[in-house]
N, C-alpha and C positions, 0 to 999 in steps of 0.2 A: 064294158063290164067284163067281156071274154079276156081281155089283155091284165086285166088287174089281177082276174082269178087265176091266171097264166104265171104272172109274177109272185104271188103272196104262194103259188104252190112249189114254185119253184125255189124260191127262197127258203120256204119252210123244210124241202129236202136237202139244201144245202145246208143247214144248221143241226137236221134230225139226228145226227150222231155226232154233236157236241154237247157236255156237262160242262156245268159251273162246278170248280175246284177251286173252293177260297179265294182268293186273288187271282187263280190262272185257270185253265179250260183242259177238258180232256179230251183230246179227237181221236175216236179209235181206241189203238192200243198207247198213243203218244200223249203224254204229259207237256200244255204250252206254257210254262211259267212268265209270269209277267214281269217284260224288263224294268228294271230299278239301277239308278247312277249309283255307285257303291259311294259315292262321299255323301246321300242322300236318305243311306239304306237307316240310320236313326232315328231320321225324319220320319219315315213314312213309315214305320213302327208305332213310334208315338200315336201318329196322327189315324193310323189304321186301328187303336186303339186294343194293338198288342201288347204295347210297353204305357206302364203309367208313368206320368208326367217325372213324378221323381225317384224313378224304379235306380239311379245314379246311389240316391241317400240309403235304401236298401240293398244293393249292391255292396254300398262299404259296412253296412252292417254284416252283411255274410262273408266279409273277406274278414272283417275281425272273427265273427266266429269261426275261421280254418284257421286263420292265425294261432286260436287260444288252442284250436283243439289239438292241432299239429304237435304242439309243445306234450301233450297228454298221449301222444304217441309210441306205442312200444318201442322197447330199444331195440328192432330187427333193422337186418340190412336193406327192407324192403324198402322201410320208412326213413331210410337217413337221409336222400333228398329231399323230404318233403320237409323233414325235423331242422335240416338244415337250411331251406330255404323257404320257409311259409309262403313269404310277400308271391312268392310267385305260381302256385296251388289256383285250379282253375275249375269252370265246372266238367271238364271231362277226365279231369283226375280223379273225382269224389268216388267213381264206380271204382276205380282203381284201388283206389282206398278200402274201398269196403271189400272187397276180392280179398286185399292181404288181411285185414282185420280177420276175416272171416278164416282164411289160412293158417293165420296165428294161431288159432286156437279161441280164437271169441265167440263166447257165445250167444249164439245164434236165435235162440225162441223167444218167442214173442208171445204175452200176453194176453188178454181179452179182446183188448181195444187196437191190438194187430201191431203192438208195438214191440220195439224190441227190449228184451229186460237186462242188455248190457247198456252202460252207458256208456260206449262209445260208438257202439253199433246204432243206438238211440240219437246224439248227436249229428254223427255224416248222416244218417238217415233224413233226419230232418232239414238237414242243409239241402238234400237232393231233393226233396218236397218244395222246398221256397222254392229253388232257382225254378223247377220246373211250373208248379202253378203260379208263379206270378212273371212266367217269361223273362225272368232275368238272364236266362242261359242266351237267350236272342241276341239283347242287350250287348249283353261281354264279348260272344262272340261278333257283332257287327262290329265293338270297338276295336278286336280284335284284328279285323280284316281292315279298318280306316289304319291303325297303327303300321301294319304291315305295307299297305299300299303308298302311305303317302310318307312313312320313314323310314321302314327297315329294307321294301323292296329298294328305293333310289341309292339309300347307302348301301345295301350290298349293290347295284349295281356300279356305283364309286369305286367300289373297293376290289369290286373284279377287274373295272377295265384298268384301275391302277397297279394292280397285281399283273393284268398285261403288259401292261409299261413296262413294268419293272422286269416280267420274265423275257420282254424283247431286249431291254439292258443287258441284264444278267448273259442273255446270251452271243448279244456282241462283243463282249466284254470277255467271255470264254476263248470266243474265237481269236480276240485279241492274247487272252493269255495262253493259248495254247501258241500261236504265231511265235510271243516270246520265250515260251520254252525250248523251240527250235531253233529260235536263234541263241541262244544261252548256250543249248548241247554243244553249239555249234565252235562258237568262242573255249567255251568250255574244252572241247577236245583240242583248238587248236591250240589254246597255251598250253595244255597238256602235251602237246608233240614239240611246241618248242623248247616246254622245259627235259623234254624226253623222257618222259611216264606215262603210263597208262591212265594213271587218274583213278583206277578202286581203292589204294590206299595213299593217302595225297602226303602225308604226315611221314610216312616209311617210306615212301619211293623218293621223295625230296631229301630224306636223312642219308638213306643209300646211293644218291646221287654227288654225295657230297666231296665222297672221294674220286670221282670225276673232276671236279676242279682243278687240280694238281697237274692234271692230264691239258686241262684248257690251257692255265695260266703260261706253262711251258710253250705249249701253239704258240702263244701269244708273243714271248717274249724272242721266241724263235724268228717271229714273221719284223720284229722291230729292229734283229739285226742284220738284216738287210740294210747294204748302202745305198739302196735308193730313198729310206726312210731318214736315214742320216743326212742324204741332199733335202731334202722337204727339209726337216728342220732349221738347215741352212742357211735355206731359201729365206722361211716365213721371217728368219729371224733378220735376215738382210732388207727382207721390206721394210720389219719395223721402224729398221734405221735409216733407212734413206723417206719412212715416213715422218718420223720422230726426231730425225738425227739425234738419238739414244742405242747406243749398242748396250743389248740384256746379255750379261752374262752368265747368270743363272737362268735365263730362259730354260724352261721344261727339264728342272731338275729330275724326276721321277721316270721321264721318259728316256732321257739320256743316261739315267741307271740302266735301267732295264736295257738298253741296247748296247751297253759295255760291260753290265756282268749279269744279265738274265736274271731270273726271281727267286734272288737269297732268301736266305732269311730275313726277317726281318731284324734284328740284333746285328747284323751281318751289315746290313743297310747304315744303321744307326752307327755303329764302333767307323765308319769309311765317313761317315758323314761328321762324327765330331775330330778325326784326323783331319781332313781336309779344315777344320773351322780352328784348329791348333797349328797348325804346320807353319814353321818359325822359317822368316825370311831368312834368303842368304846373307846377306848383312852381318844381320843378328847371329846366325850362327859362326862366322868367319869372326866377330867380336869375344864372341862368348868361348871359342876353343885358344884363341888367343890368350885370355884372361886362365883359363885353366892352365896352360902350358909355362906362362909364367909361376902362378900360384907354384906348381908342383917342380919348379925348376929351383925355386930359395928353398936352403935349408932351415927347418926347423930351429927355433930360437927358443933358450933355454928359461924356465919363469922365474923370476926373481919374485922369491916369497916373502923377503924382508920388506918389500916396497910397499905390502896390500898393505894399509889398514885394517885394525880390527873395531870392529862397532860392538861399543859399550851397551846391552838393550837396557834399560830403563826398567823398574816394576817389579812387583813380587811373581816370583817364580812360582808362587803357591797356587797363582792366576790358572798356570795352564795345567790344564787337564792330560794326564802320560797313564789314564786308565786306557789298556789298548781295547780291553773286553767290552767296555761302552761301545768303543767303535765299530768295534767289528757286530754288534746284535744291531747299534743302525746301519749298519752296509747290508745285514741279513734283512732285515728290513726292507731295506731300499728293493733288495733285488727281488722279494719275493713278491713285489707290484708287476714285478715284467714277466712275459712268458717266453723262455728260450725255443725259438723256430730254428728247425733245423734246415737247413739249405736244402732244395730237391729238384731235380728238374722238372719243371710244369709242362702244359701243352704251350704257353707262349713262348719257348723256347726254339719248338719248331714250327711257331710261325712264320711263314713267308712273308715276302712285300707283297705281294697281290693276295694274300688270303686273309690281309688283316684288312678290316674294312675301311677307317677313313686315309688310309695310304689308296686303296682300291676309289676311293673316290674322286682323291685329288687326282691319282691317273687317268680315271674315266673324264676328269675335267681338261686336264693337259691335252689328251687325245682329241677329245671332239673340239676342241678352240683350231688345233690340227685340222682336222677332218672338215671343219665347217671354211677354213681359209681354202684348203685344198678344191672344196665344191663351189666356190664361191666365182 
């Protein structure tokens, strides 16, 4: 009996400074709330006989009435989210609501019956009455907290750890474009040194570079007439023959200009080059001054006018037209379709052979077919 009254006294002092508080207990000054599975926290609403059965169907009754009432909202900046977005009006905006109503200018007093005698003040008031005694604010807010947990938390976490992805991309991806911007500079300055420019103005310094060519193209023609450029060609051309057994005789026309009269003009090139394609055999000329030395050796033989016939023409002479003035307005005519150019010297006049471009090509071609037997 001493052991039982030992325990029931002991017990009794371990409990003597705990209350009951609704669902949880107070120990002290600490508050022990009773734990609840939050995908359960509807359940046990209901069933705690906080939330009625179908507090869901009242619920959408009081989202229609924010909906209507929203619409009946002054036109302030306060209320243009709500005006704009009803559907989404909750119950801890309704205090919000009534704050700027009341800011507005709405009035405020109320009645007998402790109401308010604006009707809009009248309305949210009444909405903040239901949610609160009939526990719908519970309701919205537990669905509130399901929505969150089991949709909104996992997609923002999707959407963060994909946003990592992406900013470890992003930033591989930098370090790769930064890599290539160093090498760009890099390339960059170097054809800029071999075109000899600095590269801040690309368009000017290549135009101002241009009278530099004149200066190359002469190097160039300089270094071809060298007679040891004159054996290579010799040479390559003696392979071909004893490859081919074919002797080229125009082999490397362009380049055998340029090492017997350096870089003419181009017109200069062309008047040598249609000589050469005219130039009359000896033969032919040993015939043809023969044929003149006679010609001019006979005299002259006197014409006998009695012998010509004369031709009868046929037809009326009234046929032909002897108005000169016709003619001459169609020769005015004729001529005033053309436009008289006056001759002037151009710049293709002093173009060179190497500064005209597909002459510069076919040389660049002759040269390396050279250069590549040379290496070869």
């Amino acid at each position: 009996m001493t052991t039982a009254a030992n325990n029931n006294a002991s017990s009794n002092s371990l409990f003597s400074g705990i209350t009951k508080l609704g669902e949880g207990y107070i120990y002290g000054d600490n508050q022990v709330p009773v734990d609840i599975h939050f995908h359960k926290i509807l359940e046990w609403l209901v069933d705690r006989k906080k939330l009625a059965k179908d507090w869901r169907k009242q619920h959408a009754l009081l989202l229609e009435r924010m909906r209507n009432g929203a619409n009946s909202l002054p036109d302030a900046k306060a209320f243009s989210s709500f005006k704009s977005k009803p559907e989404e009006i909750t119950y801890f905006d309704i205090e919000t609501i009534l704050k700027e109503l009341e800011k507005n200018g709405e009035d405020v007093s109320k009645n007998l019956f402790g109401q308010y005698n604006s009707s809009q003040m009248k309305e949210w008031s009444d909405i903040l009455k239901k949610y609160e005694s009939t526990n719908i604010n519970l309701g919205e807010s537990a669905n509130t907290l399901l929505t969150l947990a089991n949709q909104d938390l996992p997609l923002l976490k999707r959407n963060t750890e994909s946003a990592r992805k992406e900013m470890m991309e992003l930033e591989r991806k930098e370090v790769e474009f930064k890599k290539q911007i160093v090498n760009l500079e890099q390339r960059f300055k170097q054809s800029c040194n071999s075109l000899g420019i600095n590269g801040n103005d690309i368009r000017t310094e290549i135009l101002q570079s241009v009278g530099e060519l004149d200066v190359i193209f002469e190097k160039i023609a300089s270094i071809l007439k060298e007679e040891s450029f004159e054996e290579t060609i010799a040479f390559y051309e003696h392979f071909v023959y004893l490859s081919i057994e074919e002797k080229s005789e125009n082999g490397f026309p362009l380049l055998r200009y340029v090492h017997q009269y350096g870089n003419t003009l181009l017109r200069d090139y062309e008047n040598r080059k249609e000589n050469r394609e005219v130039e009359i055999p000896k033969e032919l000329e040993a015939e043809s001054s023969i044929t003149l030395e006679s010609s001019t050796s006979s005299a002259p033989q006197e014409i006998d006018w009695d012998s010509i016939e004369t031709i009868d023409i046929q037809g009326d002479s009234s046929e032909i037209n002897w108005d000169m003035e016709t003619v001459t307005e169609d020769m005015n005519n004729i001529s005033s379709n053309f436009e008289i150019v006056e001759a002037s010297e151009s710049s293709a006049d002093k173009e060179t052979l190497l500064g005209n471009g597909q002459k510069r090509r076919e040389f660049v071609n002759e040269l390396m077919e050279v250069n590549q037997f040379k290496n070869a």
